[in-house]
NUVOBA-234554 format. One record per residue (C-alpha): x, y, z; residue number from 1; residue in three letters. Coordinates in Angstrom, 3 decimals, padded with zeros to 6 digits. Layout:
# NUVOBA-234554
[rec [X,Y,Z],NUM,"ALA"];
...
***
This chain:
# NUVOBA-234554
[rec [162.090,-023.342,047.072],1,"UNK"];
[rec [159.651,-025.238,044.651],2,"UNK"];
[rec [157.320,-025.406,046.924],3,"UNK"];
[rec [157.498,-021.409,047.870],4,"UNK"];
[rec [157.055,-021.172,044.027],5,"UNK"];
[rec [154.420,-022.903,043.210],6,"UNK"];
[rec [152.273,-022.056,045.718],7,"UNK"];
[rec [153.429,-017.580,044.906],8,"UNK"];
[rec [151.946,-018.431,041.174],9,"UNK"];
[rec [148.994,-020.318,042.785],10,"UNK"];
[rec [148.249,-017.771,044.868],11,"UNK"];
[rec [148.938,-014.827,041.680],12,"UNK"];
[rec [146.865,-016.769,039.352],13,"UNK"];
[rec [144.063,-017.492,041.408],14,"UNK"];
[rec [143.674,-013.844,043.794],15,"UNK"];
[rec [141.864,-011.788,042.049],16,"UNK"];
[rec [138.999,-014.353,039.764],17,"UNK"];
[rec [138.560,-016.375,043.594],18,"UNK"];
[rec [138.141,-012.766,045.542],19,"UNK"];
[rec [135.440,-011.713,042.020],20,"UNK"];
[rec [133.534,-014.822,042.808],21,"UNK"];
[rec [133.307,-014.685,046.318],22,"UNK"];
[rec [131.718,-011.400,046.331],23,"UNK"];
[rec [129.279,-012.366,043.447],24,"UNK"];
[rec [128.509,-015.180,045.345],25,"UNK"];
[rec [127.530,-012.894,048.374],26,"UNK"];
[rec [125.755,-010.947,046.488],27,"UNK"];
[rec [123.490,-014.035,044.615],28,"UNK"];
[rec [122.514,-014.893,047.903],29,"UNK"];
[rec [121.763,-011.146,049.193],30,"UNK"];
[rec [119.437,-010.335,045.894],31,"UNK"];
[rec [118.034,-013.701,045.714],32,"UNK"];
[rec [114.777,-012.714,047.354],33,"UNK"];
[rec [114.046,-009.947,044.983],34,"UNK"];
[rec [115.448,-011.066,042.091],35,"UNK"];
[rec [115.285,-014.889,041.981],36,"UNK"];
[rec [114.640,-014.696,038.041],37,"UNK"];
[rec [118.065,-013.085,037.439],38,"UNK"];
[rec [120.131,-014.755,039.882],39,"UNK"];
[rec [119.081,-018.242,038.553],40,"UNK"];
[rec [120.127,-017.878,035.372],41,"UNK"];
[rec [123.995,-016.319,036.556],42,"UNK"];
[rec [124.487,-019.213,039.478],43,"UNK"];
[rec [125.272,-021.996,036.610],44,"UNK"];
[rec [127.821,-019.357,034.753],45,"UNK"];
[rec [129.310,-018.912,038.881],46,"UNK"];
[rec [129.440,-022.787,039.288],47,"UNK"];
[rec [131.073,-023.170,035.571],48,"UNK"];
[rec [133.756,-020.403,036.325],49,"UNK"];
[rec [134.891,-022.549,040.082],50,"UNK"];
[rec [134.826,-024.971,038.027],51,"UNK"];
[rec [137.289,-023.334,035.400],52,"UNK"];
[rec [139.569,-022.179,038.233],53,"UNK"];
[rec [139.940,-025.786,040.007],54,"UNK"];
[rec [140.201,-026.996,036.429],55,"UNK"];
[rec [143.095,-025.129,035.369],56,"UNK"];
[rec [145.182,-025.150,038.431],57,"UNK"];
[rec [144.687,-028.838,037.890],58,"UNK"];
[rec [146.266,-028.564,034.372],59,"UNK"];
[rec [148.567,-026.200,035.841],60,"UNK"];
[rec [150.016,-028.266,038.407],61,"UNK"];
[rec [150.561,-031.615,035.800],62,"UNK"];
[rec [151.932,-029.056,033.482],63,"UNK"];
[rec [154.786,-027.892,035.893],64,"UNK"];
[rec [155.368,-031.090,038.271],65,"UNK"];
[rec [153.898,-033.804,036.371],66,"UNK"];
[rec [156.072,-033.250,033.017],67,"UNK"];
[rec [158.002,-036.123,031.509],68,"UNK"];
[rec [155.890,-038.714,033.381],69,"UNK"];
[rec [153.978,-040.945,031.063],70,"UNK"];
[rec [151.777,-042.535,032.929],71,"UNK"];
[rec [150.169,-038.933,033.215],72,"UNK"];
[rec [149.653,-037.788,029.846],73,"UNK"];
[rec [145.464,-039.597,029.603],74,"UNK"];
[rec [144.979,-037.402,033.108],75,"UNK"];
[rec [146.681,-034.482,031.391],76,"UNK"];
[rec [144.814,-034.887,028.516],77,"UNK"];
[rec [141.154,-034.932,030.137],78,"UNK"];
[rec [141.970,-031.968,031.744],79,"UNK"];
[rec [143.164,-030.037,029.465],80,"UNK"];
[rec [140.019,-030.811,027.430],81,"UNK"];
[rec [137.399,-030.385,029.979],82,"UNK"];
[rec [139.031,-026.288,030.089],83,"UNK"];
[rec [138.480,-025.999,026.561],84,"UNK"];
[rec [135.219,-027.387,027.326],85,"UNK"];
[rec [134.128,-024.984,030.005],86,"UNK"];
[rec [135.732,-021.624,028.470],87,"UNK"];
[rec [133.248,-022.250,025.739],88,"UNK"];
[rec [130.230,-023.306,027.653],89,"UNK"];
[rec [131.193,-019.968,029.625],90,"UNK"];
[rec [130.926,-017.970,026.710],91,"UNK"];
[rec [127.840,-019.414,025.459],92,"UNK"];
[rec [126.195,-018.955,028.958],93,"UNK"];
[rec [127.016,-014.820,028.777],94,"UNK"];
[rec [125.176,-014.712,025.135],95,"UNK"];
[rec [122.496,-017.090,026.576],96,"UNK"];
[rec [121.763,-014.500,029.162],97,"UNK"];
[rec [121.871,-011.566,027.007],98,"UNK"];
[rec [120.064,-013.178,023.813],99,"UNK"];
[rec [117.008,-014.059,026.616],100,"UNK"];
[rec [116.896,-010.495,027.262],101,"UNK"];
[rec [117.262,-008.287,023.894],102,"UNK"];
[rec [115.466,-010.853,022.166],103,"UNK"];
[rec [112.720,-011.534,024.708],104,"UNK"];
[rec [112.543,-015.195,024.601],105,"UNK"];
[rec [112.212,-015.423,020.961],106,"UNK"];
[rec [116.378,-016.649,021.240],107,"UNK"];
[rec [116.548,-020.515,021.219],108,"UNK"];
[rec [118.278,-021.173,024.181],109,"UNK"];
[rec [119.464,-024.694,022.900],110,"UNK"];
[rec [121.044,-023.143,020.087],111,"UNK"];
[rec [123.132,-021.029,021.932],112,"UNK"];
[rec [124.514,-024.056,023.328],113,"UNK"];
[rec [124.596,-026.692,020.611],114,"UNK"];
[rec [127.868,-025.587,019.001],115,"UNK"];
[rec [129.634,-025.742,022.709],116,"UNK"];
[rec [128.198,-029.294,023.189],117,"UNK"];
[rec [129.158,-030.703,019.597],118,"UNK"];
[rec [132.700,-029.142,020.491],119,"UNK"];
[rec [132.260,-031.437,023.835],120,"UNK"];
[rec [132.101,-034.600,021.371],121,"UNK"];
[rec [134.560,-032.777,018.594],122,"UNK"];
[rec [137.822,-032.538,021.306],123,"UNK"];
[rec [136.946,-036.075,022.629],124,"UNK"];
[rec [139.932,-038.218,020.570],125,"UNK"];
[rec [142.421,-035.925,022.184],126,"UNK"];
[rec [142.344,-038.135,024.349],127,"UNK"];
[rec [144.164,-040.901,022.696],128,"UNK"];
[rec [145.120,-039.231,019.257],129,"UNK"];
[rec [147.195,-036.133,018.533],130,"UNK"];
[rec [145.269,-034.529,016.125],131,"UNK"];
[rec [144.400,-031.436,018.974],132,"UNK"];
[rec [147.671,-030.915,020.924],133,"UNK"];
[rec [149.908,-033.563,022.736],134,"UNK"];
[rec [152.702,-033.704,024.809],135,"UNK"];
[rec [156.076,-033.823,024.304],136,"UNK"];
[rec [158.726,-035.998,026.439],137,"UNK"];
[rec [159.774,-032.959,027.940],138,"UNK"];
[rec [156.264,-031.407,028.977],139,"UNK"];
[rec [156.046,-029.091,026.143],140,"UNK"];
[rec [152.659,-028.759,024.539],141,"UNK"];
[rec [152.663,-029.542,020.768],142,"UNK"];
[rec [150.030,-028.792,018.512],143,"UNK"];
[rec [147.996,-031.079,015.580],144,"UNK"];
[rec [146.008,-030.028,012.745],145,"UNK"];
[rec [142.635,-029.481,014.591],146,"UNK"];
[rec [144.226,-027.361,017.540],147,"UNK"];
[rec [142.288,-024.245,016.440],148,"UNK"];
[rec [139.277,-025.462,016.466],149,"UNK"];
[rec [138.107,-024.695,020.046],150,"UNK"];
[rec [139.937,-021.008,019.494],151,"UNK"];
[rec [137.799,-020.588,016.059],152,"UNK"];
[rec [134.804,-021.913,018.017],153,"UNK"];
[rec [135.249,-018.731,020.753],154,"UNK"];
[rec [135.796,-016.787,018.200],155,"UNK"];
[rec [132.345,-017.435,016.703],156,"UNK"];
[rec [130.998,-017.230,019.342],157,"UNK"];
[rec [132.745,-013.847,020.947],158,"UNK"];
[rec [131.252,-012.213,017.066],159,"UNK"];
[rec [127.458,-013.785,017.886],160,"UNK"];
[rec [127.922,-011.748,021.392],161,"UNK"];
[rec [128.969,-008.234,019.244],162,"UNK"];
[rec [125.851,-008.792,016.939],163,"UNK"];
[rec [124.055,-009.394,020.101],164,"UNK"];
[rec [125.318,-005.891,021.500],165,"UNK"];
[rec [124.701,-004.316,018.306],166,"UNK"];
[rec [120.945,-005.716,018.277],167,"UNK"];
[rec [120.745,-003.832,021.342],168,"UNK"];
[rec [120.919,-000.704,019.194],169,"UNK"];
[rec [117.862,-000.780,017.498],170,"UNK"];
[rec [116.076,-001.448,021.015],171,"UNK"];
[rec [118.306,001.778,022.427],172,"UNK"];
[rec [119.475,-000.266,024.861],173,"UNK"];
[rec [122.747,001.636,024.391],174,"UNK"];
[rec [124.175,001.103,027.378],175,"UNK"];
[rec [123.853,-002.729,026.864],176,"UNK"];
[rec [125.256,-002.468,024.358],177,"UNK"];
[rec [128.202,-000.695,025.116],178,"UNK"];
[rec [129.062,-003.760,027.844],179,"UNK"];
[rec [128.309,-006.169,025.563],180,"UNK"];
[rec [130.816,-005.135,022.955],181,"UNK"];
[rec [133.582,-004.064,025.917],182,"UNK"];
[rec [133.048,-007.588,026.957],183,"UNK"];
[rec [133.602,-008.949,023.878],184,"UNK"];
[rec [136.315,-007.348,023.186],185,"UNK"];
[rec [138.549,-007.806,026.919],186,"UNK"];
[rec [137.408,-011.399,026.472],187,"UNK"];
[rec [138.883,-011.702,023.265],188,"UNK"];
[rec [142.086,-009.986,024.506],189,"UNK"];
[rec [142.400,-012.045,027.406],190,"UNK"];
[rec [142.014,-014.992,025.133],191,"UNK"];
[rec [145.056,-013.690,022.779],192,"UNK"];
[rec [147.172,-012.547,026.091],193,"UNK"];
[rec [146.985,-016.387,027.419],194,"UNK"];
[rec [147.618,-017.668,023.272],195,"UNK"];
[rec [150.317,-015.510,022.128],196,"UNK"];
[rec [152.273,-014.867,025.579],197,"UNK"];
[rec [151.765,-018.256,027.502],198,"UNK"];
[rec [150.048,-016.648,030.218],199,"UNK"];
[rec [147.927,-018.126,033.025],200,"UNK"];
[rec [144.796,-017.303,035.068],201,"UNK"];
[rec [144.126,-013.920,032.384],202,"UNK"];
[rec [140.871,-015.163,030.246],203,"UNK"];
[rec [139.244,-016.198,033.459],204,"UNK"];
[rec [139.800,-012.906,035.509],205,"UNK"];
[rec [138.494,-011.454,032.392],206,"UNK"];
[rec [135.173,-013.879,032.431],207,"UNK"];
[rec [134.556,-013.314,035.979],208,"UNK"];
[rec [134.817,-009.380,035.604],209,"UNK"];
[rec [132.600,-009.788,032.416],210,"UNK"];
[rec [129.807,-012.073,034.292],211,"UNK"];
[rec [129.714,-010.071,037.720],212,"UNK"];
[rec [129.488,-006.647,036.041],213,"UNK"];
[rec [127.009,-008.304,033.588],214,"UNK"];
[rec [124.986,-008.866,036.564],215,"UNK"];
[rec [125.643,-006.282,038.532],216,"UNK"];
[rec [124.190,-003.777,035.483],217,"UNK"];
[rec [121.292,-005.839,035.340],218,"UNK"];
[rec [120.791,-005.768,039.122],219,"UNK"];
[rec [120.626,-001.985,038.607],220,"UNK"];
[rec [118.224,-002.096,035.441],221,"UNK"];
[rec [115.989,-004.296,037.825],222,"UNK"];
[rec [114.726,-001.192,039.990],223,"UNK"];
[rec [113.961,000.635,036.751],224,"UNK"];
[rec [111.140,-001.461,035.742],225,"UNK"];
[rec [107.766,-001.645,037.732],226,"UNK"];
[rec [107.393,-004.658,039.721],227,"UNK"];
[rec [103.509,-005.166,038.649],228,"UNK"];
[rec [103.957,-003.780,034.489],229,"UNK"];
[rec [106.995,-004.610,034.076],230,"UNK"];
[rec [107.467,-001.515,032.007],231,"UNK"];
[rec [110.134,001.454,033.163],232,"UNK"];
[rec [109.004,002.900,036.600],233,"UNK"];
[rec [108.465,006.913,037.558],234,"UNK"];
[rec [112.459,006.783,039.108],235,"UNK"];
[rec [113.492,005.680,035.301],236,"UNK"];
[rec [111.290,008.418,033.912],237,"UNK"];
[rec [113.030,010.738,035.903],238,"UNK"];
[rec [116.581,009.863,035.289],239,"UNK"];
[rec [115.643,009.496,031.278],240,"UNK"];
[rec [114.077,012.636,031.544],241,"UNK"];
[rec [116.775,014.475,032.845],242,"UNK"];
[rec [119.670,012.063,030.575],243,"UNK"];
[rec [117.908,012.727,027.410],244,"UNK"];
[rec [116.721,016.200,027.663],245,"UNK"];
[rec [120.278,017.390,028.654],246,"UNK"];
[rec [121.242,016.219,025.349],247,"UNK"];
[rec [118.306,017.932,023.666],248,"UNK"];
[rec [117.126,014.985,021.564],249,"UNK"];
[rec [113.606,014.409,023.151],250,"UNK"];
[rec [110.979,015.394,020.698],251,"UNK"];
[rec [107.850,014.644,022.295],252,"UNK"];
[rec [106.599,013.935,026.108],253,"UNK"];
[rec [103.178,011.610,026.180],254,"UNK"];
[rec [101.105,011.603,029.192],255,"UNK"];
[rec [098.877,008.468,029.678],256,"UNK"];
[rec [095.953,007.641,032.029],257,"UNK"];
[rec [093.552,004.212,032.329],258,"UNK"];
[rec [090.014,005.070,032.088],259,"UNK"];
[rec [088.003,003.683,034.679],260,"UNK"];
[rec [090.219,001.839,037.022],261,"UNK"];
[rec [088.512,002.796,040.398],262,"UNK"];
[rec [085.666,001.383,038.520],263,"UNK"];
[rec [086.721,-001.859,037.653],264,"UNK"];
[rec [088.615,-002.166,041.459],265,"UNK"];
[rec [085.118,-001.077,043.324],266,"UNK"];
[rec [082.890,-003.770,040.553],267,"UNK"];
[rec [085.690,-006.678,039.710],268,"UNK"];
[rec [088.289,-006.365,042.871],269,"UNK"];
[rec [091.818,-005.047,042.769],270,"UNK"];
[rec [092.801,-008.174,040.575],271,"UNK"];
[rec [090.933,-007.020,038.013],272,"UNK"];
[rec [092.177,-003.560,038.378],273,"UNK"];
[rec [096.432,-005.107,038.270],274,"UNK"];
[rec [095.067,-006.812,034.837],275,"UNK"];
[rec [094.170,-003.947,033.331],276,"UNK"];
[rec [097.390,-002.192,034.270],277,"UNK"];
[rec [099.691,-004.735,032.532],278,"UNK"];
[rec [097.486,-005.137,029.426],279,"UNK"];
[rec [097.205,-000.922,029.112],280,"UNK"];
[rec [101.368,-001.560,029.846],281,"UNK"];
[rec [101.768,-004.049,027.538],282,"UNK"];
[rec [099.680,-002.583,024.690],283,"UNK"];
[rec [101.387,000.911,025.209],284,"UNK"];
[rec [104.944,-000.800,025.090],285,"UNK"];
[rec [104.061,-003.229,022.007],286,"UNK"];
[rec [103.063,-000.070,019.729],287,"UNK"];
[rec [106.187,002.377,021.230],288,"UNK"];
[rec [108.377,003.750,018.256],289,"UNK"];
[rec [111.862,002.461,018.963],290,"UNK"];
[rec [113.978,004.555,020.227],291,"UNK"];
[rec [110.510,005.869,022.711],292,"UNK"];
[rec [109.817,004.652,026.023],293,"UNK"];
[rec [107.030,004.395,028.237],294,"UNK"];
[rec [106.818,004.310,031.995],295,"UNK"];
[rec [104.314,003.774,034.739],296,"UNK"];
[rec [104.790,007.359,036.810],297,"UNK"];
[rec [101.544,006.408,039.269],298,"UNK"];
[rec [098.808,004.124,039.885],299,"UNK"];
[rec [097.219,004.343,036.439],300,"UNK"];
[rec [099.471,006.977,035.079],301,"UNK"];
[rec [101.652,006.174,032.336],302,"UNK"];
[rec [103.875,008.593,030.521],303,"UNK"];
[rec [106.513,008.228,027.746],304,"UNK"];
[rec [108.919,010.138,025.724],305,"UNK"];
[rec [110.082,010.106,021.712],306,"UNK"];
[rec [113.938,010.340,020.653],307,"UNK"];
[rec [113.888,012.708,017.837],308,"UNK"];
[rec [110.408,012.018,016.388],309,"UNK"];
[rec [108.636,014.032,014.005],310,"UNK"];
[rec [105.301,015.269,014.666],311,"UNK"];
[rec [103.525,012.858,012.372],312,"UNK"];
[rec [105.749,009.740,013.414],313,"UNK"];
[rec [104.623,010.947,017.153],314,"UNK"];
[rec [100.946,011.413,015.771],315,"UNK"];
[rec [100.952,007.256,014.336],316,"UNK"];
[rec [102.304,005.909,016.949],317,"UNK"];
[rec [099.419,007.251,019.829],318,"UNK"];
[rec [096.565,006.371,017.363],319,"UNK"];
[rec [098.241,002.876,017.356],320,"UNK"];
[rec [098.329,003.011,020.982],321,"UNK"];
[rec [094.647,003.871,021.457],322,"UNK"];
[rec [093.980,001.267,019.194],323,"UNK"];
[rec [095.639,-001.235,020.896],324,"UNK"];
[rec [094.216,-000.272,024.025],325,"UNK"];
[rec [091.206,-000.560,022.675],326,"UNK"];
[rec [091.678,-004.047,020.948],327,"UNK"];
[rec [093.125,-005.302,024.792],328,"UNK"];
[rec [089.170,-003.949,025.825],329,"UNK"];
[rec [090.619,-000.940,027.680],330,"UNK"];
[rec [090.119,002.708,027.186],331,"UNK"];
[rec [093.269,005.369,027.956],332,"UNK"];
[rec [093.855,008.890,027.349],333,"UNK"];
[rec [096.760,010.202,026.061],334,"UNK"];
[rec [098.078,013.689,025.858],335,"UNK"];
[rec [100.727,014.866,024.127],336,"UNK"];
[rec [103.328,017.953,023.855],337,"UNK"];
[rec [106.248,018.905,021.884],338,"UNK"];
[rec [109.564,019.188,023.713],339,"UNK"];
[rec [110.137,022.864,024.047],340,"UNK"];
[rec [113.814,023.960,025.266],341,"UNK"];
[rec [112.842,027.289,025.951],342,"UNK"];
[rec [110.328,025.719,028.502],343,"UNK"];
[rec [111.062,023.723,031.801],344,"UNK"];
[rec [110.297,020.155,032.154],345,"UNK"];
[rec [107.975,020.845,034.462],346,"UNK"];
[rec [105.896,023.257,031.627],347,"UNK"];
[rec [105.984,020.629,029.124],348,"UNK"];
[rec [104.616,017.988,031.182],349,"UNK"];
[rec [101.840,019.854,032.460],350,"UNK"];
[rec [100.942,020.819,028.952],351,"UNK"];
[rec [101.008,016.864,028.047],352,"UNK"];
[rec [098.720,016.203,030.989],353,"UNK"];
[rec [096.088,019.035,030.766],354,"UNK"];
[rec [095.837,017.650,026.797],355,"UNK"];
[rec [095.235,014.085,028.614],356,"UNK"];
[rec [092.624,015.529,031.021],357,"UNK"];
[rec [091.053,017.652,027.743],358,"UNK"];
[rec [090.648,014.210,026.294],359,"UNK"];
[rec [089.740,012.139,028.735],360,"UNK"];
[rec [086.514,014.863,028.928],361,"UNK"];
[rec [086.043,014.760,025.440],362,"UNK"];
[rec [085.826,010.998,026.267],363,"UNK"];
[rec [083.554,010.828,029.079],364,"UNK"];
[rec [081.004,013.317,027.460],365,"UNK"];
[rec [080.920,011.341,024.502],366,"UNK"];
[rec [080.071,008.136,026.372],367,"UNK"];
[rec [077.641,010.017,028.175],368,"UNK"];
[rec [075.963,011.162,025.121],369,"UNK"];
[rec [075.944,007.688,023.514],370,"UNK"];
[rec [074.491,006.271,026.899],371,"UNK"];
[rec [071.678,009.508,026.791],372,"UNK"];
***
């Protein structure tokens, strides 16, 4: 009957976070072809979370059938540690992720991790001293002065993660956001579920839901960015076309073409041709209001939109483009019209682009001139 037990809250505790992490697995190995870059940086937050799982069935299992035997209480003690350990580590490896991304590399890396390795060293004399939790002669866990420290420590940590959602704000990356804060949050509650109740296996069902729909939402946001600018793609214009003018808060629609790109593929090679596309990208993007976006619709057609812009905020920010442009040693033409909601999409944009076309003649005949 102890047996039948045991293995019913083995099986319980362990169903659904094994089952998450098979299928995230599966799909890490499916995606990791065409998108190595993501993939690499979720397998060590996969590895940490088996880990996690064997850990705490581990603890588990002294818990229940090791209690009361002495000679158990160093093993005990290590493992209960090393779970403290990893739930943190975990944590820090979500934030890691996200802080690469909103912050775009400008996050130290190392000191998203330092206060989960000094917590390492902090919990190591619980091993021999009582000062973070012991055990009692009958298996019951006490608790010593410093046994909050690892649950202040994901606290801190859980509040860097919310100001790391609510960075994604002023980078309307809303929708980031809005997982970033929900994950937060459930991971937070999971934590005080297993605290307050005594319950097992919650805070890492939790994690693994957090991690695989974490990647999962950036294996979607993947196919919205063009492979060779690495700005959003025509699909993304489409769908954020269609999102935001629903709602009736685009003010302007930009359209965007290279000069002389046939030019520099026929004289310098196509090379030549894929630089100039992700400096015209990369200039375009830098000088975007936030809150705007820009997209690569076509081969050297850009386009981009303004959230609720006025016309001289619009006005700054494509002078700053062209001078950017210019200061990358490229030449572009931009167009621009005013969203109109008594007009079609359709209108709009072909107002934007015969304004492009109008200046990319005013452009050409000007060179001309200056060459006559």
């Amino acid at each position: 009957m102890l047996k039948d037990t045991f293995l019913q809250s083995v099986v319980q505790i362990n169903c659904i976070p094994v089952l998450i992490i098979i299928f995230l697995f599966f799909f890490l190995k499916t995606n990791y072809q065409y998108e190595k870059a993501i993939t690499k940086q979720f397998i060590p937050s996969v590895i940490l979370l088996l880990c996690l799982i064997v850990i705490d069935n581990i603890d588990y299992y002294a818990y229940d059938i090791l209690a009361g035997i002495e000679s158990a209480d160093t093993f005990h003690r290590f493992i209960a540690m090393l779970g403290y350990d990893i739930r943190i580590i975990l944590m820090a490896s979500l934030i890691a992720i996200s802080a690469k991304r909103i912050f775009a590399g400008k996050h130290s890396i190392l000191l998203t991790y330092l206060p989960a390795l000094i917590n390492v060293v902090i919990l190591l004399p619980c091993l021999f001293t009582d000062i973070f939790f012991y055990y009692n002669p009958d298996g019951t866990i006490g608790r010593g002065p410093l046994a909050y420290e690892p649950h202040f420590l994901s606290a801190v940590y859980m509040m860097f993660l919310f100001a790391v959602g609510v960075s994604c704000r002023r980078r309307a990356k809303y929708t980031e956001m809005g997982f970033l804060i929900l994950s937060g949050t459930l991971t937070i509650a999971g934590f005080l579920a297993e605290f307050l109740f005594s319950l097992r296996g919650i805070l890492i069902g939790v994690v693994a839901l957090d991690i695989t729909f974490y990647y999962l939402y950036l294996h979607i946001e993947h196919f919205r960015f063009d492979a060779l600018t690495g700005i959003l793609n025509r699909d993304a214009f489409i769908a954020d076309v269609s999102k935001y003018g629903g709602r009736g808060i685009i003010s302007h629609v930009l359209s965007i073409d290279l000069n002389d790109l046939k030019k520099l593929n026929d004289t310098y090679g196509h090379n030549e041709g894929d630089k100039a596309l992700r400096a015209i990208a990369f200039a375009l993007n830098k000088k975007c209001l936030p809150g705007s976006f820009v997209y690569r619709v076509g081969g050297d057609e850009f386009a981009a939109i303004c959230i609720n812009r006025r016309n001289d905020e619009a006005e700054n920010m494509i002078a700053e483009m062209y001078a950017e442009v210019e200061k990358a040693g490229y030449s572009c033409a931009i167009g621009c019209s005013e969203w109109d909601n008594n007009k079609t999409f359709t209108e709009i944009y072909k107002e934007a682009d015969d304004k492009m076309y109008s200046r990319k003649r005013e452009m050409k005949q000007g060179r001309d001139f200056q060459t006559a």
